[in-house]
C-alpha positions in Angstrom: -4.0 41.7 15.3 -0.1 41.1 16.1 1.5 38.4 16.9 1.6 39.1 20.4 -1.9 40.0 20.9 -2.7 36.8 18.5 -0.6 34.0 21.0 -2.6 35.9 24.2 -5.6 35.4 22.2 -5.3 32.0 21.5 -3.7 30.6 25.1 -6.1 32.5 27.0 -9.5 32.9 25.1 -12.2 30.4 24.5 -12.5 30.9 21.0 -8.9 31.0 20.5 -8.2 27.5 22.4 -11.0 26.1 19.8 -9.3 27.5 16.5 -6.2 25.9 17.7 -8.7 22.7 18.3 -9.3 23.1 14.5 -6.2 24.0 13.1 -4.9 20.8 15.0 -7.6 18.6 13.8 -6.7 19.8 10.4 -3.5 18.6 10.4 -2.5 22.6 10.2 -0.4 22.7 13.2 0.3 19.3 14.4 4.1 19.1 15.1 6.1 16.6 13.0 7.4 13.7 15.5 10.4 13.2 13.2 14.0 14.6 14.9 13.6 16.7 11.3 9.7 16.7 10.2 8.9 16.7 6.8 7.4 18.7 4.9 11.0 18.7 3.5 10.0 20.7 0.2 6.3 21.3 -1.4 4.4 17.8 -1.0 2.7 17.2 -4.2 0.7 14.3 -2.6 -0.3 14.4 0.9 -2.0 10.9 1.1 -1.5 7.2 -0.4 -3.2 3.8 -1.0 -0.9 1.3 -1.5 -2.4 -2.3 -3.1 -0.3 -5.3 -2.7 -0.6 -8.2 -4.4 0.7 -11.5 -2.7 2.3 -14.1 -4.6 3.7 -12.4 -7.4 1.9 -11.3 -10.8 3.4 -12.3 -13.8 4.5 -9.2 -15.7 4.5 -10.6 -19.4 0.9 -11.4 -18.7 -0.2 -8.1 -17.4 2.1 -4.7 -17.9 4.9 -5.9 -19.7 4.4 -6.5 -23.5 7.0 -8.9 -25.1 5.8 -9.9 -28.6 9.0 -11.4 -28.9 8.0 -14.3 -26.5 5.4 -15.3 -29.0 7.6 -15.4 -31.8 10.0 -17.6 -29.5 7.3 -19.8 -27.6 8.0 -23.6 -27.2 12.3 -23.0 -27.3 15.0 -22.9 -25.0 16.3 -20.0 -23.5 18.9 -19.0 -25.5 21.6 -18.0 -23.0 24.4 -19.2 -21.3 23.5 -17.6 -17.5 21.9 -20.6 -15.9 18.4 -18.8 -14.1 18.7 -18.3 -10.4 14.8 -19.7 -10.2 13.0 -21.0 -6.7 12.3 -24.0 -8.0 14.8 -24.4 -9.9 13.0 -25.8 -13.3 13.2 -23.9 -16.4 11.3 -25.1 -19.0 10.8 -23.6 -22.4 9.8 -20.2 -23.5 6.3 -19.6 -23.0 4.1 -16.8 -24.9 1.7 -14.4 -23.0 -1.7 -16.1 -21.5 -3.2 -13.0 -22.0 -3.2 -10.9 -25.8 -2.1 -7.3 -25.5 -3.8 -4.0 -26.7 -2.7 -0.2 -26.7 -5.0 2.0 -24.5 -6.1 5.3 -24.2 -4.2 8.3 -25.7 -0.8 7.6 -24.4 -1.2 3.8 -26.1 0.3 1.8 -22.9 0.3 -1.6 -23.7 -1.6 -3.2 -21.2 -3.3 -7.4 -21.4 -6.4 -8.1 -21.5 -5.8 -9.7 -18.0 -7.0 -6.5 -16.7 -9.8 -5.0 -19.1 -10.9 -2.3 -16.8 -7.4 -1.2 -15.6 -7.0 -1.0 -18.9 -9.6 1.8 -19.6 -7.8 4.3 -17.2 -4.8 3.8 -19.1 -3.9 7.3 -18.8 -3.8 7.5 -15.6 -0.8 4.9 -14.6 3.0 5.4 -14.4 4.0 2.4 -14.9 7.6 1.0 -14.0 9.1 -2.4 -16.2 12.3 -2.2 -14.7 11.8 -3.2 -11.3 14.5 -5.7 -9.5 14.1 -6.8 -6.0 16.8 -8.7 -3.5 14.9 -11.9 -3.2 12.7 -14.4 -4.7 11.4 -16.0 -1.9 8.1 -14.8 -1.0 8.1 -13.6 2.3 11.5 -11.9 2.7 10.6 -10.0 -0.6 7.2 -9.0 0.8 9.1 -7.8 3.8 11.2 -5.3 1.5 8.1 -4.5 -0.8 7.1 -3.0 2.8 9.9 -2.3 4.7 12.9 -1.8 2.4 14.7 -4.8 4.0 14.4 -8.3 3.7 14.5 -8.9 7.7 11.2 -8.3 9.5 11.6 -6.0 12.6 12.1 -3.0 10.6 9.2 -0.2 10.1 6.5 -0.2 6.9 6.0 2.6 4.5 3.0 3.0 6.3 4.5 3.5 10.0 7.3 6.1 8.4 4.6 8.0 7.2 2.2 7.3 10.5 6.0 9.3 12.0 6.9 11.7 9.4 3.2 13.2 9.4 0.8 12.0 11.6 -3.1 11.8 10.5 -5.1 14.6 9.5 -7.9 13.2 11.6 -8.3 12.5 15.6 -10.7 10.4 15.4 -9.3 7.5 13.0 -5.5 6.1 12.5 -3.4 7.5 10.5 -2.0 3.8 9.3 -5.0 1.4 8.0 -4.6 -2.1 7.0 -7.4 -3.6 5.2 -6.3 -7.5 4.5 -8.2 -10.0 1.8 -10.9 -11.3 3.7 -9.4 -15.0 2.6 -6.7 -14.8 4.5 -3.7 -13.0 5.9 -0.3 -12.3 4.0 2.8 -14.4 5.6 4.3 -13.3 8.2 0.9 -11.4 9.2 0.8 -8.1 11.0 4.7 -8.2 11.1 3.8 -6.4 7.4 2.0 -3.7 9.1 4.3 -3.2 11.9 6.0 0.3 13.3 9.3 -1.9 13.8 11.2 0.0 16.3 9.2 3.2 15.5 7.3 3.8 18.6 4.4 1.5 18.8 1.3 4.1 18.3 2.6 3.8 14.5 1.6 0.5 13.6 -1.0 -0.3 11.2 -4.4 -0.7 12.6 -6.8 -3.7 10.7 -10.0 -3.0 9.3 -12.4 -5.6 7.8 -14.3 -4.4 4.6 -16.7 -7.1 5.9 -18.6 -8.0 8.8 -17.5 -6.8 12.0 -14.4 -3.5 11.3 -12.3 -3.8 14.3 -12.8 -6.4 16.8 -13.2 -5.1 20.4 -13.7 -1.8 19.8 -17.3 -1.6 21.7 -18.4 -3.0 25.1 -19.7 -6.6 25.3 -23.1 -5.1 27.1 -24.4 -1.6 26.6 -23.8 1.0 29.4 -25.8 4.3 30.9 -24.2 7.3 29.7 -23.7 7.9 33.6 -22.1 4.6 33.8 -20.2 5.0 30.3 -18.5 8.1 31.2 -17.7 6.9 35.1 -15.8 3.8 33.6 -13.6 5.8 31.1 -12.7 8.5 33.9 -12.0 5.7 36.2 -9.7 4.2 33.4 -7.9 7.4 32.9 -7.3 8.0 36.1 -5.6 4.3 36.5 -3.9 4.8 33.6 -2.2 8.5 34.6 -1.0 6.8 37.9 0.0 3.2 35.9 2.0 5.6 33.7 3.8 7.9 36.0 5.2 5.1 37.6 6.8 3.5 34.4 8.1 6.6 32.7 10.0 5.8 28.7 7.4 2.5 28.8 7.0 3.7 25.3 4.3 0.6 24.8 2.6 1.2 27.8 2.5 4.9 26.6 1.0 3.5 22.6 -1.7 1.3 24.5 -3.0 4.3 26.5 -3.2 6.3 23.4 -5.0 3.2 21.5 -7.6 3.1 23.8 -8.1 6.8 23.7 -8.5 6.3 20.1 -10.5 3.6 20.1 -13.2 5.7 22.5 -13.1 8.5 19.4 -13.3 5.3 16.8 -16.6 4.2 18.5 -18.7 7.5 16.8 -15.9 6.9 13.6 -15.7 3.7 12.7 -19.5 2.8 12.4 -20.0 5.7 10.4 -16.8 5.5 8.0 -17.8 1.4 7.3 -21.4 1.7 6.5 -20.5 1.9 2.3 -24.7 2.0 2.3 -24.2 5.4 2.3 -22.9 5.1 -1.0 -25.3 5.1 -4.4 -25.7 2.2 -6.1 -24.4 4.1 -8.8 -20.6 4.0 -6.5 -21.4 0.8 -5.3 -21.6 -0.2 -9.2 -18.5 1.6 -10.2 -16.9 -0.5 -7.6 -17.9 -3.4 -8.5 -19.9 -4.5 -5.7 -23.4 -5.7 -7.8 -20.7 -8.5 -8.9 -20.0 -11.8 -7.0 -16.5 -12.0 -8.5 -15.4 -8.6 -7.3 -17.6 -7.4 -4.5 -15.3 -8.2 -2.2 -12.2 -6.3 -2.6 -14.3 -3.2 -4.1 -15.9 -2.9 -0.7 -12.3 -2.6 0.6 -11.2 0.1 -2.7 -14.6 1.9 -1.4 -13.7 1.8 1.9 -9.9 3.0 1.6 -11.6 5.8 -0.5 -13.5 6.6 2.6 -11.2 6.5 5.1 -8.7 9.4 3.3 -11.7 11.6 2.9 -11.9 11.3 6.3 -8.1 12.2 7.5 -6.1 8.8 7.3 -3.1 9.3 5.8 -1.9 6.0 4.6 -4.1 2.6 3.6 -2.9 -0.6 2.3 -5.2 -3.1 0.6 -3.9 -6.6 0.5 -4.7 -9.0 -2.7 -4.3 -12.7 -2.0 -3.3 -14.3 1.0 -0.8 -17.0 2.7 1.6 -18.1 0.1 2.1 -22.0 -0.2 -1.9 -21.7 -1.0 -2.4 -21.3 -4.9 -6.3 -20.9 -4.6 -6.0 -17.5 -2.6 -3.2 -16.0 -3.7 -1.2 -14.8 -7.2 1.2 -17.7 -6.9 0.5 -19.2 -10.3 3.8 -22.0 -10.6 1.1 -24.6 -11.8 -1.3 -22.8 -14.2 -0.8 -19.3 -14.9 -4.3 -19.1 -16.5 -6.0 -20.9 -13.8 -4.3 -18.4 -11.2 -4.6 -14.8 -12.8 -7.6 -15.9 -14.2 -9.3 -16.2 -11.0 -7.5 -13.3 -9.3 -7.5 -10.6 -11.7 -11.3 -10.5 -12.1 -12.0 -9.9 -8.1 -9.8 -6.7 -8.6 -10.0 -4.9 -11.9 -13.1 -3.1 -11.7 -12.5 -1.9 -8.1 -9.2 -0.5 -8.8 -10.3 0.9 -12.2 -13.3 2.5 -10.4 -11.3 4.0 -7.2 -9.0 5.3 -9.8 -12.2 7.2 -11.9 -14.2 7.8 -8.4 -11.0 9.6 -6.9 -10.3 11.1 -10.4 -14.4 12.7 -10.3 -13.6 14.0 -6.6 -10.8 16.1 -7.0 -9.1 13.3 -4.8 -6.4 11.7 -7.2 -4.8 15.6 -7.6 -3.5 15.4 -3.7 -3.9 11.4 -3.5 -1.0 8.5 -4.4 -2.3 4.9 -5.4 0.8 2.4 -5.1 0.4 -0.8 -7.1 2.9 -3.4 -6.8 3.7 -6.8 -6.3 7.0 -8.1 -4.1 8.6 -9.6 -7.7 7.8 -11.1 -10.8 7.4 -14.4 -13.0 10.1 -16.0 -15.3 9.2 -15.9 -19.1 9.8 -19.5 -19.4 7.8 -22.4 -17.4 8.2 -24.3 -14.5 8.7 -27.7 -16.0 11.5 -30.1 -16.8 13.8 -29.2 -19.7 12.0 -29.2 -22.9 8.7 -28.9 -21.7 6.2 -26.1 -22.4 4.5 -26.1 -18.7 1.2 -24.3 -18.0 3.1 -22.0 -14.7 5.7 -19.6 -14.4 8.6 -19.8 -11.3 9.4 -16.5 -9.2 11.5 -14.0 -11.4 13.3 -11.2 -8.9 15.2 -9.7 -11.8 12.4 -7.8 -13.8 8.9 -7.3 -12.6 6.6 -4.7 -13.3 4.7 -2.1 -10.9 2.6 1.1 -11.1 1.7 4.4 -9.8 -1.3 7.0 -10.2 -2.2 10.1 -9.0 -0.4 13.7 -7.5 3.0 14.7 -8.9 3.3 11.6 -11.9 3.5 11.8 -15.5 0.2 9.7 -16.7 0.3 7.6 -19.2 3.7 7.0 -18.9 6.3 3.8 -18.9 9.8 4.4 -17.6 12.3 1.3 -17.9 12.2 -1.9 -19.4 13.4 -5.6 -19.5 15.5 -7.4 -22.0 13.4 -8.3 -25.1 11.4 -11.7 -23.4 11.1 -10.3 -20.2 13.3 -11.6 -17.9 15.6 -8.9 -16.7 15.7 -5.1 -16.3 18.5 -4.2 -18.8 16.9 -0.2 -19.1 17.2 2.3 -16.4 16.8 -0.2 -13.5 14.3 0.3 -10.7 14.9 -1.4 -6.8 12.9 -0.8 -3.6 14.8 1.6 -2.7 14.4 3.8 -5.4 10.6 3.3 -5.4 10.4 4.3 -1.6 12.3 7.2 -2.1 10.0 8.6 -4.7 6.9 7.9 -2.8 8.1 10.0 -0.1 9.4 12.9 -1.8 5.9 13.2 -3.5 4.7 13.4 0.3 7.5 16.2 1.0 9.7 13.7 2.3 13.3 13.8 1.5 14.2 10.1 2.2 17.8 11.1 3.7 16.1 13.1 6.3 13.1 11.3 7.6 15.3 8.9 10.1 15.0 7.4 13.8 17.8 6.5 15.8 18.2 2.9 16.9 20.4 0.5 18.1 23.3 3.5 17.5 22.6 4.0 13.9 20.4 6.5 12.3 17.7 4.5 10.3 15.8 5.4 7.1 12.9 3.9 5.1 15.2 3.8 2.0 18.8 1.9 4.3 21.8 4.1 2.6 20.3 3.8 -0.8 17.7 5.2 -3.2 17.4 7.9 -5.6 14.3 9.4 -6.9 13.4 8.6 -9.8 12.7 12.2 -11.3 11.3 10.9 -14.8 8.7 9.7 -13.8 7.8 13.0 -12.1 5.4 15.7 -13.7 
């Protein structure tokens, strides 16, 4: 067929107005709403979950060995910098709470803090040299997000929600699923589209009980009825719209309802993890009381991008100022991570094998980070070997898995107890920019226009950081 005949075809023939349906569905010919959409080059990932842990995990208990902090514990710090802490106490030098092992065939050193992480070794990159801006909790989880420390500004999740839309009509393209104890601070402002245009905020989903709240009718209608109401709707909707041209929020509510009408039929069916085996449901971790909870949500992010959404975040913890829910361990580091580790390490350990058995984690990114460290030394007075550790902003440790990484693999690394990133130093910036160029992105390119300058994920930073690619 030539072209010619081909675009006839398809604008005037039944069968041709479905394939384009299809292709559309597929993700195969929706246009890119960027000014320049991606993809920029070959995308070696074309979807991410990102897990964010609030509070702040202490990397010389988890991904950071330091055997030197053992051979040092119960001393001063040996330095004449004075530590820019939150608290401002630094105590002595304390060792690791948690011993550390090699694993798997590349031999990262990983705690036993996280057992079952541990046995999928081989599949993390895992960064030591990560700095951030901040050490106060909520600004830093702001730039964890967002690249800035300001809220108003878009997620990772909105750019990409922008940059390349959702392989899937029926779902979002952005999904938040938040710890079912609470909310992070500062709430949906860490899921927000910023000054993105609105349709590209996260939506929430519950991994338990009720999804989305709303999204059917308080009564059940007819059919007749059913389908009267939403034409009527439309039709006031059309009119409501015409008359308020550019109301680009008017505009995202009319297409949120319109989604939500698809997410009826989707949602029910995406949420019900009974569907799983008990086999999956056991990888998962949901036969255990400690961890049921956040594997339904691992399980039900896994769901979700088989189903065409493009970007889900997972939240670990909740509001800060609220040790019990949360990673914020400044009074007992033991009593904290102790508590928190176990209700994720088998979920994240079995999304990572579950994605790995599906073909998934070859086009698939998972994101694992937290918005800084802990300090090496305890919050106490002087001369004091405390049980917690304050907020440390100038070495922390995160990790990545899946499309386009070298596995098994640790790039950087902080001074020799683990207090700052002295080897090839990682920021936010850098991080962001990676992530979207193993999506296609170049982070340069992928900008709005606002306020009369020409925004980007990444500011007027970043540079990939190419060893850590395959």
């Amino acid at each position: 067929m030539k072209r010619r005949d081909f675009l006839h075809w398809t604008a005037h023939g039944l069968g041709g107005a479905a394939l384009a349906s299809l292709l559309t569905s597929d993700g195969k010919t929706a246009p890119g709403e960027a000014a320049d959409p991606p993809p920029h080059h070959p995308p070696q990932a074309r979807r991410a979950i990102h897990i964010c842990l609030c509070g702040a995990l202490s990397q010389v208990d988890s991904f950071d060995y330091k055997p030197e902090l053992t051979r040092l514990h119960g001393r001063s710090l040996q330095s004449s910098e004075r530590p820019d802490v939150f608290f401002g106490q630094v105590g002595l030098l304390r060792k690791n709470d948690w011993d550390f092992r090699q694993h798997g065939q590349s031999g990262l050193w990983i705690s036993d803090l996280f057992p079952e992480i541990a046995r999928v070794a081989d599949e993390l990159t895992i960064i030591n040299s990560m700095v951030a801006e901040t050490s106060n909790h909520t600004p830093a989880t702001f730039q964890e997000n967002t690249g800035f420390r300001l809220n108003g500004f878009p997620t990772l999740g909105a750019w990409l929600s922008y940059g390349l839309g959702s392989e899937t009509e029926n779902l979002p393209a952005f999904v938040v699923i938040p710890d079912t104890r609470g909310q992070p601070a500062g709430g949906p402002i860490n899921w927000s589209n910023g000054f993105l245009p609105a349709r590209h905020q996260g939506v929430t989903m519950r991994s338990q009980g009720t999804p989305i709240d709303d999204l059917f009718p308080a009564r059940d209608l007819g059919p007749d009825a059913d389908r009267a109401t939403r034409d009527l709707v439309a039709s006031l909707n059309q009119q409501h719209h015409a008359q308020r041209p550019g109301d680009d929020a008017l505009a995202a509510r009319i297409r949120s309802y319109e989604l939500a009408a698809r997410m009826q039929l989707a949602v029910p069916e995406v949420a019900d993890l009974r569907q799983e085996t008990l086999a999956t449901q056991s990888l998962y971790g949901l036969d255990r009381p400690e961890s049921a909870d956040f594997g339904r949500g691992c399980l039900l992010a896994r769901r979700l991008l088989e189903r065409g959404v493009r970007f889900v975040q997972l939240f670990s913890g909740g509001s800060f100022g609220n040790p019990r829910i949360n990673w914020d361990g400044h009074e007992n580091m033991r009593q904290n991570h102790g508590q928190e580790a176990p209700r994720i390490d088998r979920p994240i350990a079995g999304l990572l094998r579950d994605l790995r058995r599906r073909g998934m984690l070859d086009d698939t990114l998972v994101l694992f980070t937290t918005e800084f460290g802990r300090t090496p030394f305890t919050q106490s007075a002087a001369n004091v070997v405390g049980t917690g550790r304050d907020h440390n902003q100038y070495g922390f440790s995160v990790w990545l898995a899946g499309a386009g990484l070298r596995h098994g693999f640790k790039y950087g690394s902080t001074d020799e107890i683990g207090w700052k990133a002295e080897e090839k130093i990682a920021n936010w910036y850098d991080f962001h920019a990676t992530v979207l160029h193993l999506l296609g992105i170049n982070h340069e390119r992928l900008t709005f226009y606002h306020n009369g300058i020409r925004r980007r994920l990444t500011n007027v930073h970043g540079d990939v950081l190419d060893e850590i690619l395959a």
